[in-house]
N, C-alpha and C positions, 0 to 999 in steps of 0.2 A: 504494500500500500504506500503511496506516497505523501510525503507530508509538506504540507501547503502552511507557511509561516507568512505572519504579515512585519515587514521590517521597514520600520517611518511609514513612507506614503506607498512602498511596495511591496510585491508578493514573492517570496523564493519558497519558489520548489525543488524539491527533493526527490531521486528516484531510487532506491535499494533493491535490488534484486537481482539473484544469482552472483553475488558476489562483486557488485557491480555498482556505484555509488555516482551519480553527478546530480550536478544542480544549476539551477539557472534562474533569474529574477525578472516578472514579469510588470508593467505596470496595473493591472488587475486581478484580482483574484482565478476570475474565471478563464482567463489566458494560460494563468499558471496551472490549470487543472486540465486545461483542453492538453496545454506541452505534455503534462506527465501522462497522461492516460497513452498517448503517442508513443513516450519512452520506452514506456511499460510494455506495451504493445510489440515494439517493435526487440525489443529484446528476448521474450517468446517465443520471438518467430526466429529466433540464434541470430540477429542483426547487431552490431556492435555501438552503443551508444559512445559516443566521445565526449567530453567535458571537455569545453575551447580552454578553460579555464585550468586545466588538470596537465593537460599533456606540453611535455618536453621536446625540444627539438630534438634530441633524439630519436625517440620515439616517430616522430614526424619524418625525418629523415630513413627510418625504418620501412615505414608502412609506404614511401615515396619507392623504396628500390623492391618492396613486394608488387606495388602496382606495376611498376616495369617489366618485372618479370613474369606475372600475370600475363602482359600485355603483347610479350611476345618483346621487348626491345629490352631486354636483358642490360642492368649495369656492368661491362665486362670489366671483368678482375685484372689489375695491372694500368688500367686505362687512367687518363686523367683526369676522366671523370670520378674513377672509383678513388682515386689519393683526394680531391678535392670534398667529396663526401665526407670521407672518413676525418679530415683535418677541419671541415665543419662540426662534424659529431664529436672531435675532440673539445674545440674550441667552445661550441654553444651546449652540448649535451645534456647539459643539466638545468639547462634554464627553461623556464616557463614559456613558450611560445606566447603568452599573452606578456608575458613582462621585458620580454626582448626591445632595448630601448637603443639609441644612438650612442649615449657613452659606452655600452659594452659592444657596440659594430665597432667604434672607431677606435675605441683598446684593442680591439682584434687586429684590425688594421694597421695600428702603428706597431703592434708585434710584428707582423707579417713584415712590412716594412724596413725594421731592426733587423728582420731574418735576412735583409738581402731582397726582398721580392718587390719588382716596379709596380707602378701603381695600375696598369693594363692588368697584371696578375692577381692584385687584390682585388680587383672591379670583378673579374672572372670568378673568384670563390663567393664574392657578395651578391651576381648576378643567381649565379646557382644558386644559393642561399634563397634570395627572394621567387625563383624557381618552383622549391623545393615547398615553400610555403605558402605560395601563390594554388599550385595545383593540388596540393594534396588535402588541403582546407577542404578545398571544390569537392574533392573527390569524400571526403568525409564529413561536409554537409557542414562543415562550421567557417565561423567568422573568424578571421586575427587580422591584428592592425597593420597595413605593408612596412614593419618597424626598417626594412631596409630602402626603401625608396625617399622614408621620412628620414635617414640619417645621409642621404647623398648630397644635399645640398652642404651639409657640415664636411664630409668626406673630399669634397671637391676643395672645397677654402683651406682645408689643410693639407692639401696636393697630397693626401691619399691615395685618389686614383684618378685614371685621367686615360688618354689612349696609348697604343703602345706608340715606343720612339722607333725610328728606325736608328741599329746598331749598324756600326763602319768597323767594327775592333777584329782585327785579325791576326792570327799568333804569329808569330815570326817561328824560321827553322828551328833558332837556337832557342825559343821556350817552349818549343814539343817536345824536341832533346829534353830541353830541362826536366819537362814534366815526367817524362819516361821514366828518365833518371831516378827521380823521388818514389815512383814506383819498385824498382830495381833495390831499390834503399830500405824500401818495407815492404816487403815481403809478405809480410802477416796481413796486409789489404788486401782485398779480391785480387787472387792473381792473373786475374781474364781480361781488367782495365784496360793494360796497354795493350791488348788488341783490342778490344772493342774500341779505343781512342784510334786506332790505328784507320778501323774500317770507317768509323765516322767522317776522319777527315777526307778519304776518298767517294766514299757515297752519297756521302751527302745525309743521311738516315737521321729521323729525328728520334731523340732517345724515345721516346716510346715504341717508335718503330724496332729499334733494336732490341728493347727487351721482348717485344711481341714476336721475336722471330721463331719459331719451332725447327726442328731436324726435319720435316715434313716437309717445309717451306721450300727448302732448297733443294734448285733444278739442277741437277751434277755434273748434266751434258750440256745442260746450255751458260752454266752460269751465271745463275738467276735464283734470286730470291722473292720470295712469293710476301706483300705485304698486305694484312688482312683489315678490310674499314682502314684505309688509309684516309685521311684528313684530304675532305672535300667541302667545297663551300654550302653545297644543297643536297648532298647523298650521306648519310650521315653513315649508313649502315650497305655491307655488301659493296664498298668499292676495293676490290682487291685488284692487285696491280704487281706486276713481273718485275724488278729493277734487275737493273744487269749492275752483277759486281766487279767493279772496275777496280785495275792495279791487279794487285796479289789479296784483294779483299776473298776470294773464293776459297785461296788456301788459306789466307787465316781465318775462315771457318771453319773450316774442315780440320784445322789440326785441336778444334776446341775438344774437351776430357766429354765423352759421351755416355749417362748414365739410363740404364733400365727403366721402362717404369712399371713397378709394382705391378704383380699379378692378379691380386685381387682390385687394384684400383682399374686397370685397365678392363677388365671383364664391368666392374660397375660402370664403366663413362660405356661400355657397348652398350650396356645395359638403358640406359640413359647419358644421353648424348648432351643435355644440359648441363650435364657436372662441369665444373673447367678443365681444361688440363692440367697434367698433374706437371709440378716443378720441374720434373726432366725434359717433358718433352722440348724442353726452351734452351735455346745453344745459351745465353746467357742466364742463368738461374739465380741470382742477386737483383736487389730490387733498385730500380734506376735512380730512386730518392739517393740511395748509398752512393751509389756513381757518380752524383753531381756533389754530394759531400764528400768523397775522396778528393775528386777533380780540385772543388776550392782549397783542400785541405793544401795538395803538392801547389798550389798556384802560390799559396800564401806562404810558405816554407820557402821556396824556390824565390818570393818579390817579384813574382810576378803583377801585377797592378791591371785590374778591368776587364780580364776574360773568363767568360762561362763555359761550361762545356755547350750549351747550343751555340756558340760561336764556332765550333768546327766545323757545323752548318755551311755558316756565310765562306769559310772559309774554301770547302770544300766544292762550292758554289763559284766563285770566284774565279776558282781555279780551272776548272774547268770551260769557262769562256775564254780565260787566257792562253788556255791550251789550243784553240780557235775551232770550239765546239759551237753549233749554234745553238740558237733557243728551244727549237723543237728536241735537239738530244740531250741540253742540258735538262730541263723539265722531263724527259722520262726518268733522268736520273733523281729528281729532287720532288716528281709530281705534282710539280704545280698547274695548277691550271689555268692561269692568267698574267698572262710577263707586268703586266702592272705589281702583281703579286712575287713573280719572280726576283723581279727588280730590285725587291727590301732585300734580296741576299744577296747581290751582287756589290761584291765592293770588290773593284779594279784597283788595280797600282797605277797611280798617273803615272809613276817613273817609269816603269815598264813599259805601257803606252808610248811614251817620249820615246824611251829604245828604238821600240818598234816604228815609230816615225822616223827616227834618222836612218833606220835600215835601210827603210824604202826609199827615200829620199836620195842613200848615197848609189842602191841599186838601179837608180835612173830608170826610165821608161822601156 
């Protein structure tokens, strides 16, 4: 039975049953008796009531990656979507979705920030955030304040977040040596780094592409690696695409330590093809977060000053036009699909250029 309280000039009702408690305040009595015979109702019938009021981001965040997978668009494991989640659910986890205010977005933020992360990157985790809470409200039938949209105008004024810049930083020979080096030096750090640093700066690969690579992936006669939902403007899912591994990137794949995977695991994922893959099948098996914290680690040991490890990107990018590749063969290497877009990773050597001007120049007509 539900218990209908009159509090000042309003009504809050109460719903108990099956172990199952919320409440809500209505401005009349008979609103509040009409909600709860609904609640009651609808719990009955095994429907799940929510209290806007009760539930944590967490939780929200939870019932966000159950719809997905419901829905057939699965959150996949490794993705940047699934790190961006999980560093929300760290971050807000605990808090009230109805008490989620500006000072704790833009605390979030200025950590993030601290961490190293531009403010295009913190826009990215607060967009999904407001996402995450936008749709799933909908989806369970309740209200919450868009506490992310009302902290953006604060979030701009303290150059929080903003759009991304375009990066020009490219490593010279002697701070790859370097960085190798510091690898070479510790030992005890994933010992796969400097090849996977190796194949980066010739493929172009964006780290997530590389840890997404499996033993399956790769085409042994043609050399070719298979990239799966590669990063497209409008195809979010199902755009997979062949890169050819350029340089000696084939053999240092192939010379990676190749592990089993579990017998009973492998019969389950037959079993069920939803499961993820298990650890092994991934020629990289270490998590990419770890990669880009090694990477800073040797950069900052070494004095090196201002490069990321997705700098081997532009790098790699680069280089490849200089080598006097055109656009159509660099973009199979980099998949981009629009040289407007190509173009953010292209940073040319003017000096090089000049070179190459006096070449021509002296080799006459």
């Amino acid at each position: 039975m539900a218990s209908i309280l009159q509090i000042g000039s309003r009504w809050r009702a109460q719903v108990r049953r099956r172990g199952q408690s919320i409440t809500k305040t209505f401005k009349t009595k008979s609103a509040a008796q009409a909600w709860a015979r609904e609640q009651e109702t609808a719990i009955d019938k095994g429907q799940t009531a929510i209290d806007a009021h009760a539930v944590t981001v967490d939780e929200l965040i939870s019932k966000y990656r159950e719809a997905r997978a419901e829905s057939g668009r699965v959150v996949k494991p490794k993705s940047n979507e699934d790190y961006i989640l999980q560093r929300l659910a760290d971050a807000f986890g605990d808090c009230l979705t109805t008490q989620l205010n500006t000072q704790r977005i833009v605390k979030f933020a200025q950590a993030r920030k601290a961490g190293g992360a531009g403010g295009y990157t913190i826009d990215m985790d607060l967009s999904k955030l407001g996402t995450v809470m936008r749709h799933t409200a909908s989806l369970l039938d309740i209200v919450l304040p868009d506490a992310v949209g009302t902290a953006r105008p604060a979030l701009h004024h303290l150059d929080l977040i903003g759009p991304g810049k375009k990066r020009d930083r490219r490593p010279s020979n002697g701070e790859i040596e370097q960085i190798l080096a510091w690898f070479a030096e510790h030992p005890e750090r994933e010992q796969a780094m400097p090849d996977l640093l190796r194949i980066a700066i010739q493929c172009a690969f964006r780290r997530g592409e590389l840890f997404s690579l499996r033993w399956d992936d790769i085409d042994t006669e043609r050399h070719l690696a298979l990239v799966r939902d590669r990063k497209h403007p409008r195809q979010k899912v199902g755009n997979n695409e062949w890169v050819p591994l350029i340089g000696n990137s084939f053999e240092i794949i192939t010379r990676q330590p190749r592990y089993p995977v579990p017998e009973d695991y492998a019969i389950r994922r037959a079993a069920d093809p939803s499961l993820p893959p298990h650890k092994n099948e991934f020629i990289f098996r270490f998590n990419k977060s770890t990669a880009s914290k090694y990477f800073k680690q040797a950069c900052d040991a070494k004095g090196i000053v201002g490069l990321r490890l997705h700098d081997l990107r532009h790098e790699a990018t680069s280089a490849l036009f200089e080598a006097g590749w055109d656009i159509p063969e660099v973009a199979a290497v980099t998949g981009h699909k629009d040289w407007r877009n190509l173009k953010r990773y292209t940073n040319l050597s003017v000096a090089d250029i000049a070179k190459k001007g006096r070449l021509k120049i002296d080799a006459g007509p």
